[in-house]
C-alpha positions as CSV (number, residue, x, y, z in Angstrom):
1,X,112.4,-9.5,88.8
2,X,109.8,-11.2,91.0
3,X,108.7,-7.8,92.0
4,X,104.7,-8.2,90.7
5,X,104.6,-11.7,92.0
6,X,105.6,-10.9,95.1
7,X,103.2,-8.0,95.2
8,X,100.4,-10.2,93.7
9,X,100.9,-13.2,96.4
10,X,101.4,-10.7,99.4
11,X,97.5,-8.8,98.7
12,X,96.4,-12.4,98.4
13,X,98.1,-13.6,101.4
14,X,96.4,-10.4,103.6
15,X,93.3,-11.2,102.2
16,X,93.5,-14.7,103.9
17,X,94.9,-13.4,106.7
18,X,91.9,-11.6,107.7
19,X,89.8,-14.4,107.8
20,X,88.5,-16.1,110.9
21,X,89.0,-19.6,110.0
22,X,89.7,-21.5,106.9
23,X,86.6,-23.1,104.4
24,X,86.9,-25.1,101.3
25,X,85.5,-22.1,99.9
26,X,88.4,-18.9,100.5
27,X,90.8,-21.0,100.1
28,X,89.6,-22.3,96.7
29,X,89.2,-18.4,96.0
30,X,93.0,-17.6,97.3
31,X,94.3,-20.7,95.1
32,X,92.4,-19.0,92.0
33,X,93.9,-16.0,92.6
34,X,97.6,-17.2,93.4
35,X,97.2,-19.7,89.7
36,X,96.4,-16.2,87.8
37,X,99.3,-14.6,89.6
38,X,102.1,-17.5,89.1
39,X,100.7,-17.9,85.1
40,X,101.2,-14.2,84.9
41,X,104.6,-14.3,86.0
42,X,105.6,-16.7,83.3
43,X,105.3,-19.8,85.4
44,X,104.6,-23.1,83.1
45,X,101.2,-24.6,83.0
46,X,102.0,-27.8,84.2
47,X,104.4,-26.4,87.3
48,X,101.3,-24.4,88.3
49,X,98.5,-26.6,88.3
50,X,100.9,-29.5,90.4
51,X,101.7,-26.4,92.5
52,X,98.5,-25.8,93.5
53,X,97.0,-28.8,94.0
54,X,99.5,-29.6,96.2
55,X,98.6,-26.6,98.1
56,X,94.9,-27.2,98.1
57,X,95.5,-30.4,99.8
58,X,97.8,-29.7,102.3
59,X,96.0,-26.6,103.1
60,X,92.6,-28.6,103.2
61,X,94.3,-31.2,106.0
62,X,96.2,-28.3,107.4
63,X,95.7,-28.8,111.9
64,X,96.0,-25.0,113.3
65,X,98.3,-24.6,115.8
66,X,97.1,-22.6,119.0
67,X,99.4,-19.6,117.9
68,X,98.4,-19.1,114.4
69,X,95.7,-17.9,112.2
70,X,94.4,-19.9,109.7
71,X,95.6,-17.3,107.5
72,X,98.9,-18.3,109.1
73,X,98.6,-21.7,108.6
74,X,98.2,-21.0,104.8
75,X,100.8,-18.6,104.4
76,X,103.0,-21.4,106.1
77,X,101.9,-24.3,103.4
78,X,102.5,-21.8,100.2
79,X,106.3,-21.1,101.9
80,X,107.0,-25.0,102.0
81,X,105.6,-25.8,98.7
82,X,107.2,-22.7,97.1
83,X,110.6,-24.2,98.6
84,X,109.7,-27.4,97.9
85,X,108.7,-26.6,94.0
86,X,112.5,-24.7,93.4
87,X,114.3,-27.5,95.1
88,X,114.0,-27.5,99.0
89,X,118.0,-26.8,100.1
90,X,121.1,-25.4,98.3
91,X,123.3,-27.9,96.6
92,X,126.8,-26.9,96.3
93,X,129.1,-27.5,93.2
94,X,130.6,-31.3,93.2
95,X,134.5,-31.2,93.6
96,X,134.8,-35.3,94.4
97,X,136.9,-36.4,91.9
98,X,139.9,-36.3,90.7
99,X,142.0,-33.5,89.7
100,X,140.5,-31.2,87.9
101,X,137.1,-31.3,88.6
102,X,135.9,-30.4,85.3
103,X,132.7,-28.0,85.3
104,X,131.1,-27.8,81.4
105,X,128.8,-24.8,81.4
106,X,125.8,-25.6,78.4
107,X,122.9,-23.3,76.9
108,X,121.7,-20.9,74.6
109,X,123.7,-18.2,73.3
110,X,122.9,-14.8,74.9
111,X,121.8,-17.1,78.3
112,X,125.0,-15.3,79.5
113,X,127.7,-18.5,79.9
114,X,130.7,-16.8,78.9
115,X,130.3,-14.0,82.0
116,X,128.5,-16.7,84.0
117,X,132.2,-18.6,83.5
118,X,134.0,-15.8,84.9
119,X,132.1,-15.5,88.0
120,X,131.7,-18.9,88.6
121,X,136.2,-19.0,88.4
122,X,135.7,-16.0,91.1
123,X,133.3,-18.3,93.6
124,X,135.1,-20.9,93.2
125,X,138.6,-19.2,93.8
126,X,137.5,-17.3,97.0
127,X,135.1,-19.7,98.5
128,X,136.6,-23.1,97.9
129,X,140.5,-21.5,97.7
130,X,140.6,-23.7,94.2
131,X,143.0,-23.1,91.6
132,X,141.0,-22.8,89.0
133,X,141.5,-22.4,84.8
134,X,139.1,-21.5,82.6
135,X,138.8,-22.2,78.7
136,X,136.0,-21.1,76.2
137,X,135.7,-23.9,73.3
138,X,133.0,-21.2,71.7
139,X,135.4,-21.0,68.3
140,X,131.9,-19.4,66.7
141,X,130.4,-16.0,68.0
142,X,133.1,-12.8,67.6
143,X,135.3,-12.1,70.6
144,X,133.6,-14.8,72.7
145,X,137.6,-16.4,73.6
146,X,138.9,-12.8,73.9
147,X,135.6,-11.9,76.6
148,X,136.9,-15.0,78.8
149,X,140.3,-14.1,78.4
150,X,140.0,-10.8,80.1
151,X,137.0,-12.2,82.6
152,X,140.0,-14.6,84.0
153,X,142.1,-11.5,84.0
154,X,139.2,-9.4,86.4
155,X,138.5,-12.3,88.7
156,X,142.5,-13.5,89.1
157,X,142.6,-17.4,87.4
158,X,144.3,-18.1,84.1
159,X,143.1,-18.7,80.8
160,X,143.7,-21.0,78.6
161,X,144.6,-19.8,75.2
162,X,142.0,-21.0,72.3
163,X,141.8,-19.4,68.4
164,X,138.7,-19.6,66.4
165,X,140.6,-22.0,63.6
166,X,140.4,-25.1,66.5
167,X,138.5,-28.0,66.8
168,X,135.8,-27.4,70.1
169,X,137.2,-31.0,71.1
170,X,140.8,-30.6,70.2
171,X,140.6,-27.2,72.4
172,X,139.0,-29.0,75.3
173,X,141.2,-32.2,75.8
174,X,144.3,-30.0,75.3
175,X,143.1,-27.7,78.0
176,X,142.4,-30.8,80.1
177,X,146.0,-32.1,79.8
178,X,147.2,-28.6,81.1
179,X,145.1,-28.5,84.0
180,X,146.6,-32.1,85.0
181,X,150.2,-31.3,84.2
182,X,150.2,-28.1,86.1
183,X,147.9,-29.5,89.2
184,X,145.2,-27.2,88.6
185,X,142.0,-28.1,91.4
186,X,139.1,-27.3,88.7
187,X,138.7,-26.6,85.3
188,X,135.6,-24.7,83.9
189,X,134.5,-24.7,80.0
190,X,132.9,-22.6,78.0
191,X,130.7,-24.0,75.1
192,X,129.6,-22.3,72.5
193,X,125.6,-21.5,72.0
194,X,123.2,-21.2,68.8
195,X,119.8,-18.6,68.9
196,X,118.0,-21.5,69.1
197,X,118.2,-25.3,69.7
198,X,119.4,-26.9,66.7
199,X,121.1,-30.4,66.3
200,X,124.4,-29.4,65.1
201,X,124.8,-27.6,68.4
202,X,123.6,-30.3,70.6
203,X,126.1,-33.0,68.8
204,X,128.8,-30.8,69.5
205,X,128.0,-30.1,73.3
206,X,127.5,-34.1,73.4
207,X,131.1,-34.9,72.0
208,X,132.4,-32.5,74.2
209,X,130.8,-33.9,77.5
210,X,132.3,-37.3,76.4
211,X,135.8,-36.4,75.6
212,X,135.8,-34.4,79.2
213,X,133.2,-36.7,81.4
214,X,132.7,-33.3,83.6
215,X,131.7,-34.2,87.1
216,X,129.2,-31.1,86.9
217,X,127.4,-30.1,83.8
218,X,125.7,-27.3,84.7
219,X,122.7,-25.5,82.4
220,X,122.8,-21.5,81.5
221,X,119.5,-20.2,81.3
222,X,118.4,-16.5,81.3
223,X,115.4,-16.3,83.6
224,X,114.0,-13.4,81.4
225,X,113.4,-15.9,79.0
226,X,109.7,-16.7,80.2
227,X,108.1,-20.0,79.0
228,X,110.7,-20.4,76.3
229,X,113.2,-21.1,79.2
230,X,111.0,-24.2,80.0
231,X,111.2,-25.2,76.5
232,X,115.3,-24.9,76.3
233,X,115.4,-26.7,79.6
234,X,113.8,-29.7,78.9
235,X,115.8,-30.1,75.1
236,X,119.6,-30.3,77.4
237,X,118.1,-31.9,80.2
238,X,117.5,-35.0,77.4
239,X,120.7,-34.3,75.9
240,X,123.5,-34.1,78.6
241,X,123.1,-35.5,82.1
242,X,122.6,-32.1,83.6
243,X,124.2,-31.9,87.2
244,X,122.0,-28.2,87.8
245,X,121.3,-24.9,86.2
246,X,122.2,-21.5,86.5
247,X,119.3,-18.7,86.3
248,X,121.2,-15.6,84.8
249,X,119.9,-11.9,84.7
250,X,117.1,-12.1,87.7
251,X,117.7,-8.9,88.7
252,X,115.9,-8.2,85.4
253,X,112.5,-6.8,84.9
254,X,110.8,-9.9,83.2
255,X,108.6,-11.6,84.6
256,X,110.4,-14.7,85.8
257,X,109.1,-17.2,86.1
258,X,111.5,-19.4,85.3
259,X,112.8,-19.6,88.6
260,X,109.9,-21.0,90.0
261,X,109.9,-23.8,86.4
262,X,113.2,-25.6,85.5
263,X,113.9,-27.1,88.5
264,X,110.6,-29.3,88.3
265,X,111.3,-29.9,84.4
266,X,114.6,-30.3,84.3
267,X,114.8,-32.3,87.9
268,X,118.4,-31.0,88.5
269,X,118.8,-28.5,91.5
270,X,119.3,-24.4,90.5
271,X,123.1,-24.3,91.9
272,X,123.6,-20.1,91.2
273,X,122.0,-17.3,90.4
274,X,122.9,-14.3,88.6
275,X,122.1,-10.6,90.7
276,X,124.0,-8.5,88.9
277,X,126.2,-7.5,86.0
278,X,128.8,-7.5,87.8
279,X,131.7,-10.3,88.6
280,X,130.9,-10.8,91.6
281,X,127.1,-10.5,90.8
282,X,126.7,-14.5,91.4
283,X,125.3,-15.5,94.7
284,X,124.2,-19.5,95.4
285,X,120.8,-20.1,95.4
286,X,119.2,-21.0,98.3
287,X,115.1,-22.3,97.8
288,X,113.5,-22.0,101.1
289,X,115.3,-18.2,100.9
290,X,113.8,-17.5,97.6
291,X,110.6,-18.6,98.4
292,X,110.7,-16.1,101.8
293,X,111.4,-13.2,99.2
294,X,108.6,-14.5,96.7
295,X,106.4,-13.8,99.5
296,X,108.3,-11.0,100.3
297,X,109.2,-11.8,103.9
298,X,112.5,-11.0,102.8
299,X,116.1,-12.5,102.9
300,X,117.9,-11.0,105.7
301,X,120.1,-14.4,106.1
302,X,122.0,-13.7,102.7
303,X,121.7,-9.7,103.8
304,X,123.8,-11.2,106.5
305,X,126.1,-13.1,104.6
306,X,126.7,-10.1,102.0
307,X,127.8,-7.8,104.5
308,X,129.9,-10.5,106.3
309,X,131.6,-10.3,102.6
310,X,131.4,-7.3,101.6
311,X,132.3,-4.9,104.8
312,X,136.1,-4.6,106.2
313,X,135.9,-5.7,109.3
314,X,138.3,-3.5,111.1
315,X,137.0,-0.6,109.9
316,X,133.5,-1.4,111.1
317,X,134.9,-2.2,114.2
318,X,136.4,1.4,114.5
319,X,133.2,3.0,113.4
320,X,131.5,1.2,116.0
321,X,133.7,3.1,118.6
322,X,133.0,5.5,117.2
323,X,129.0,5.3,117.6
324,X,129.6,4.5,121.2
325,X,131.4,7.8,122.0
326,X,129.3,9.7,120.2
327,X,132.1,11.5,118.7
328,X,134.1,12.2,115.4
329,X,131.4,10.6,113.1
330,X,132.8,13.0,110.0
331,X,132.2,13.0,106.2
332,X,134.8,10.9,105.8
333,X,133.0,7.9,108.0
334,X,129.7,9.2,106.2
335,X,131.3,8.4,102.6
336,X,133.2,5.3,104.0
337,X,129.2,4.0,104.1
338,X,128.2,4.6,101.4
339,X,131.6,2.9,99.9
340,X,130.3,0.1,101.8
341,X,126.7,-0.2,100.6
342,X,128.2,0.0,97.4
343,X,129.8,-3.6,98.0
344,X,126.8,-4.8,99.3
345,X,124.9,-3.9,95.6
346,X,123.5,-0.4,96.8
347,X,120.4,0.3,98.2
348,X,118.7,-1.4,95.6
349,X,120.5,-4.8,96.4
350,X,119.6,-4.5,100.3
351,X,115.9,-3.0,99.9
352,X,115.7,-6.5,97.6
353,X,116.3,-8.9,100.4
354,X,114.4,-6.4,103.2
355,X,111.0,-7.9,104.0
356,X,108.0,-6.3,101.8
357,X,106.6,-5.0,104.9
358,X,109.8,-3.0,105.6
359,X,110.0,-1.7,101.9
360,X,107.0,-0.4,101.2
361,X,107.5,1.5,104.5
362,X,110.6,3.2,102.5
363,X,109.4,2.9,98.9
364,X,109.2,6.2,97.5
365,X,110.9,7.8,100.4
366,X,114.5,6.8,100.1
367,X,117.0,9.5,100.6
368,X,119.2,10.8,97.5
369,X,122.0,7.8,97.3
370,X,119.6,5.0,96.5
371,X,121.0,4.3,92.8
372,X,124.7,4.1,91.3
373,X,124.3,7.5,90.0
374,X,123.5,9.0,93.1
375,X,126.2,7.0,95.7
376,X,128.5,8.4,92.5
377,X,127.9,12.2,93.1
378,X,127.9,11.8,96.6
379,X,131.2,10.5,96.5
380,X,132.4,13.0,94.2
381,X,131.0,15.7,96.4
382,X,132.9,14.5,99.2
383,X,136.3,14.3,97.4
384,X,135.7,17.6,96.0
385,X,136.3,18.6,100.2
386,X,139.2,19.4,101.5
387,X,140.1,16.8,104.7
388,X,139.5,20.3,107.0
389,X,136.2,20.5,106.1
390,X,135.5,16.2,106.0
391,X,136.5,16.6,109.1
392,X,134.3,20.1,110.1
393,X,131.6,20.4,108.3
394,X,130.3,23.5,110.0
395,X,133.0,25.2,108.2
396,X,131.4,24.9,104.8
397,X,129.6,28.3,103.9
398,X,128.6,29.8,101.2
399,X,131.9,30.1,99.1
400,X,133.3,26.6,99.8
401,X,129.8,25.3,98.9
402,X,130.7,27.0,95.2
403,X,133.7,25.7,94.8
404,X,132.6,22.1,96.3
405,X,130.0,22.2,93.7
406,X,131.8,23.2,90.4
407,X,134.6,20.6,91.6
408,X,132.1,17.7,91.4
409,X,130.3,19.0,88.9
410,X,127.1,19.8,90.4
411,X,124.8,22.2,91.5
412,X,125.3,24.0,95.0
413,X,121.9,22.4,96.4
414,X,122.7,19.3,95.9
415,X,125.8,20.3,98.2
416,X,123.3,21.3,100.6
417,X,121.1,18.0,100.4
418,X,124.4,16.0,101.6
419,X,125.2,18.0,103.9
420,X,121.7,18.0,105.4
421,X,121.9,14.2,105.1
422,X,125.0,13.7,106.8
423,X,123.6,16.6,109.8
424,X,120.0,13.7,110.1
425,X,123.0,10.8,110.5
426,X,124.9,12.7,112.7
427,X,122.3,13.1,115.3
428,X,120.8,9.6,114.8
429,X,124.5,8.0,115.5
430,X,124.2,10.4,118.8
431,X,121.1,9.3,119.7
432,X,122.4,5.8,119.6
433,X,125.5,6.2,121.3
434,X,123.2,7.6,124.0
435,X,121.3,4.6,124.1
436,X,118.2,6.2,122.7
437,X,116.4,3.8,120.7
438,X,113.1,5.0,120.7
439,X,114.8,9.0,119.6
440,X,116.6,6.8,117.0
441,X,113.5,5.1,116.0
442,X,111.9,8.7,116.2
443,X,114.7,10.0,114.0
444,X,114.6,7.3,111.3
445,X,110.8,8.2,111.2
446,X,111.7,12.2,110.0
447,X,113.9,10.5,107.4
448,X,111.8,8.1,105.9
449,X,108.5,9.6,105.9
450,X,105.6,6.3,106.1
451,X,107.8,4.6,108.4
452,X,105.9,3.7,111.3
């Protein structure tokens, strides 16, 4: 979503690089240029103007160390304030109290609560090892108790049952008095949400945060929103006693700024944000992190963290070994890979936390595989191969590369393009396992044409 900012702020960013030493003058001209860029991105007015004056300052008093540029030095100040502007350090969900630790999710509707529920039951469950139910008190918009109900179902918590014909209240102190008379750790509420902010709708959200007195009230907001985001933020925040927010849908193509606005008008920390459609599409939200990728140094700490998730362990020990003897590497190991950067979001998901540097390197030259669709046929191709030829790929001629290709469904040279993939990996892993970095280095070069 922060794609054009971070393009915008890393041309300005080179710009100052270059120069020799820092004058009131270019950096006054940079700041100019990084106001148009955060105001283009949706940023509010009055987060950008405190943003960069804060910047100007510090820049203007900024000592040069020995080892940097002034450039540097600038580059360095933009990072902190950046952090400093979406919160400075992760805050974790509040579990001190006593059983259940209620969590009461708030916002528009559309914002993307209900799905925002079920993922939040998943975190919770597999990070914290919490029993967790979950109940929607949204007795308005069709299907919205039915979505939760089979969310809780994906992600492995119970529901608890709610019909449209129920009081919000009466649905949420019942659900309450389960969660203490079966010992359950937390319990997380849906609310229901209007198209717009209307009093009827904050009344009800306010008698439901008194008859539960949740020890986090956290607020849904969908970062594609733009400035209207700000708007919604600052109606809860005077409301409910907001305990953080929750950006949904920034892998969106919007504009976003509202990542870089509701923690300095709401004043509550951004606890989670939303990657991905899918259930598991929820990571925690780390500032100075977010601030690295704004500038597009990358993420490669939560890179790290996702494939400590995502990748089994044993199998990436025996694929390892399997490097190092420079032997066996077959299509099966090739598709286990991709099965694997599947976990980790695809290509797209990684090249998102890679440093800009890195990716425009690769943009534009990414082998076939780098979308859903793509991982999708190459999988198919693969199980459309008998385990003989997985395992011996020089056996595949011209007649098994027929009947490989009206088994998955595609045409023979894509066939071809795989296996002239998997030949370009094969001799990399051998290169490697020969301890040939700079061949490997060489290799990765005829692949990704641009790389240097």
């Amino acid at each position: 979503m922060l794609d054009n900012l971070t393009g915008r702020l890393s041309t300005i960013m080179k710009t100052l690089r270059g120069e020799a030493r820092l004058t009131e003058s270019n950096i006054s001209d940079a700041m100019r240029e990084v106001r148009m860029a955060l105001l283009e991105a949706d940023v509010a007015l009055p987060v950008v103007k405190t943003f960069i004056a804060q910047v100007k300052e510090r820049a203007m008093g900024q000592e040069v160390i020995g080892s940097l540029s002034p450039g540097q030095a600038v580059i360095g100040v933009v990072h902190q304030e950046l952090t400093r502007l979406m919160g400075e350090a992760n805050v974790d969900l509040n579990f001190a109290s006593q059983p259940p630790a209620i969590v009461l999710m708030a916002g528009l509707q559309g914002a993307g609560k209900t799905t925002t529920v079920g993922k939040l039951a998943k975190y919770v469950r597999e990070q914290h090892k919490k029993k967790v139910l979950v109940v929607s008190c949204d007795v308005y918009r069709p299907a919205a108790i039915e979505q939760l109900r089979l969310l809780a179902e994906q992600v492995g918590v119970e529901w608890f049952p709610s019909s449209d014909q129920d009081e919000p209240v009466a649905i949420a102190r019942a659900a309450l008095e389960h969660a203490r008379r079966h010992l359950f750790d937390v319990l997380l509420v849906d609310t229901a949400g209007r198209l717009a902010i209307d009093e009827a709708m904050m009344q009800e959200i306010k008698a439901l945060h008194a008859a539960l007195n949740p020890i986090e009230t956290l607020f849904v907001v969908d970062a594609m929103q733009g400035q209207d985001a700000v708007n919604t933020a600052r109606a809860f925040s005077e409301a409910l006693p907001l305990t953080g927010v929750v950006l949904t849908k920034l892998d969106g193509d919007a504009r976003g700024g509202a990542a870089l606005s509701v923690r300095q008008i709401t004043g509550k920390p951004i606890k989670f944000v939303g990657v991905a459609e899918k259930v598991g599409g929820l990571e925690p939200f780390h500032p100075e992190r977010m601030a690295s990728r704004v500038l597009g140094m990358g993420d490669v700490l939560s890179l790290i963290e996702e494939a400590q998730k995502s990748v089994d362990q044993e199998e990436a020990k025996k694929m390892m070994a399997k490097v190092k003897s420079g032997k066996g590497f077959d299509l099966e190991d090739f598709k286990m890979q991709i099965v694997q950067m599947r976990k980790m979001g695809g290509i797209s998901g990684l090249m998102d936390k890679l440093p800009a540097q890195l990716t425009g390197q690769l943009g534009g030259q990414l082998p076939a595989g780098a979308d859903e669709k793509a991982i999708n046929r190459i999988e198919g191709i693969i199980n459309s191969m008998t385990r003989q030829e997985r395992s011996k790929p020089e056996l595949i001629k011209a007649s098994r590369k027929r009947r490989i290709a009206a088994g998955a469904g595609v045409s023979v040279q894509e066939v071809n393009r795989l296996l002239n993939q998997f030949e370009t990996t094969q001799k990399m892993m051998k290169q490697f396992s020969k301890g040939g970095i700079g061949k490997l280095m060489r290799g990765m070069k005829g692949m990704f044409p641009g790389m240097r």
